[in-house]
C-alpha positions in Angstrom: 145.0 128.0 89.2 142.5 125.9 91.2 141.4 122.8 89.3 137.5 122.8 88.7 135.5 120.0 90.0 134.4 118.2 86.8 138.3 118.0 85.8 138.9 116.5 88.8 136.5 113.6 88.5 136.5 113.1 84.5 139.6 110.4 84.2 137.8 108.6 87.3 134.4 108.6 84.9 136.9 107.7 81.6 138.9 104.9 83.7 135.6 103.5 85.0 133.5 103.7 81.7 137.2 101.8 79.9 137.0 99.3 82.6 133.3 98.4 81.5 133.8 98.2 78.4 136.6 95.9 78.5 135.2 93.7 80.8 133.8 90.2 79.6 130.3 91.0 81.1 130.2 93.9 78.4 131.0 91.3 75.6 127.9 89.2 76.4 125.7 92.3 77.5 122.2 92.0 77.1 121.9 95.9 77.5 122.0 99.2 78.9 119.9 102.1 80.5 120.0 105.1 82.2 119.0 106.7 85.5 118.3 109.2 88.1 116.9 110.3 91.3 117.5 111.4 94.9 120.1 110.5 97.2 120.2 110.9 101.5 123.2 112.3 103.0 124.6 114.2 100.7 121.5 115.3 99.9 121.3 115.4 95.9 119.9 114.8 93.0 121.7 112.2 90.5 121.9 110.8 87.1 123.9 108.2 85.8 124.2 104.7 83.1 124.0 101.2 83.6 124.7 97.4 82.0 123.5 94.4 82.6 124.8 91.4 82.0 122.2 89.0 81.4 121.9 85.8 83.1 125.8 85.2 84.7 123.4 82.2 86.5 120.1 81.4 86.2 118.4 84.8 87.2 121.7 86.3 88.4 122.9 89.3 86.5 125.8 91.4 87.0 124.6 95.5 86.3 127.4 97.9 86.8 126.7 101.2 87.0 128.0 104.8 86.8 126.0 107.3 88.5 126.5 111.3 89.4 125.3 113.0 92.0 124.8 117.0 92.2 123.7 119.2 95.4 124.6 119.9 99.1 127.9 121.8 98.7 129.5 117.6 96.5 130.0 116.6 93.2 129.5 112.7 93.6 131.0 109.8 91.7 129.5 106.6 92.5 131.3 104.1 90.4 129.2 100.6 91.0 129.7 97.0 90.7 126.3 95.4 91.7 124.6 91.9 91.5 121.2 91.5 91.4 118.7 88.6 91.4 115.8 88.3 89.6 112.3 87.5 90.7 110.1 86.8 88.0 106.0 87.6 88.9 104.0 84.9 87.3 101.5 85.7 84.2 102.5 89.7 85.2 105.4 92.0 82.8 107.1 92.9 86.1 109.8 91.6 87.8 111.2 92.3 91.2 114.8 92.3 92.0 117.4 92.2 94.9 121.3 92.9 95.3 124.1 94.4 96.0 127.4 95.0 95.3 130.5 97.1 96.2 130.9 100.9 95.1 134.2 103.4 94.6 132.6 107.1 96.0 134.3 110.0 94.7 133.5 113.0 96.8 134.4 116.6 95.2 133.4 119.0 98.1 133.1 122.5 97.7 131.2 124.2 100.8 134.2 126.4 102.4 135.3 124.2 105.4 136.3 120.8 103.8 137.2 121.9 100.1 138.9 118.7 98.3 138.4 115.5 96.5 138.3 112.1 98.6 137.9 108.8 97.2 135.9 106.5 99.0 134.9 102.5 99.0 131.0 101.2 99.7 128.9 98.8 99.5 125.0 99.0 98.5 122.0 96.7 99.0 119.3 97.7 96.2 115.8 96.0 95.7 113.7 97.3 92.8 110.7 96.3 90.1 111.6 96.0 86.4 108.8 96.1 83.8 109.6 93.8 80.7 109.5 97.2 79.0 112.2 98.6 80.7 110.7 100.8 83.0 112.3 100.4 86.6 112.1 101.9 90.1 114.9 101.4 92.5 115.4 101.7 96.4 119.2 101.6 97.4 120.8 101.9 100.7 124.4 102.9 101.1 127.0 100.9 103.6 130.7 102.1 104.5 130.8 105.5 102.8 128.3 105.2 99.8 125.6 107.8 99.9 123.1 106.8 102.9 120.2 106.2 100.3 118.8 106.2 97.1 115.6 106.2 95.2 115.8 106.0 91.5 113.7 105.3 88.3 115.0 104.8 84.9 114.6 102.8 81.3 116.7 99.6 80.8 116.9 99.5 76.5 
């Protein structure tokens, strides 16, 4: 009996989400959020979680992140692990922010011609604007086999 696609990629989101956890960055966490939006070859729609850190340095944070992506024939797993530096508007409750870090792709594809699940490494340079609220927009683009690119919002708690 064929295995269905979310069995497939659930003990990659349970291993992932157990190595967050346990990681010192989630002892000194200053919080999370969530996320979604569209991605560029695959073409999809996604949703996902994120931490961050807090200062690691001065305005360097570490926010890993967990995000699914749905559309185009794949079930995507992008499992995260991204810096970002902070850039602090004077007198304004934004902040922009720049980064990057490297990613483990899970590709489920389904379309007839190259059924299967491949696991995949990337890399991702993001820049996006943070209000002090939580509110954030996000632009990503995807290196080695991450998706090609990303534009997100979401709320940071």
């Amino acid at each position: 009996m064929p295995t269905r696609p979310l069995a497939r990629i659930l003990p990659v989101l349970i291993v992932s989400g157990l190595c967050l956890a346990a990681s010192p960055a989630w002892a000194q966490s200053s919080g999370g959020g969530i996320r979604g939006g569209v991605s560029g070859d695959p073409d999809q729609f996604y949703f996902g979680a994120h931490f961050d850190t807090g200062p690691l340095l001065e305005m360097l944070s570490f926010r890993p992140n967990v995000e699914v992506g749905l559309g185009d024939d794949v079930t995507t797993v992008a499992v995260n692990f991204e810096f970002v530096y902070w850039f602090p508007l004077r007198r304004a409750p934004w902040s922009i922010y720049a980064g990057g870090g490297p990613a483990l792709n899970v590709y489920d594809r389904n379309n007839g011609q190259h059924d299967g699940t491949d696991t995949e490494p990337g890399f991702n340079i993001l820049a996006g604007i943070q209000h002090r609220r939580g509110l954030f927009a996000e632009f990503k683009l995807g290196l080695i086999d991450s998706p090609e690119v990303k534009f997100g919002v979401g709320y940071s708690f």
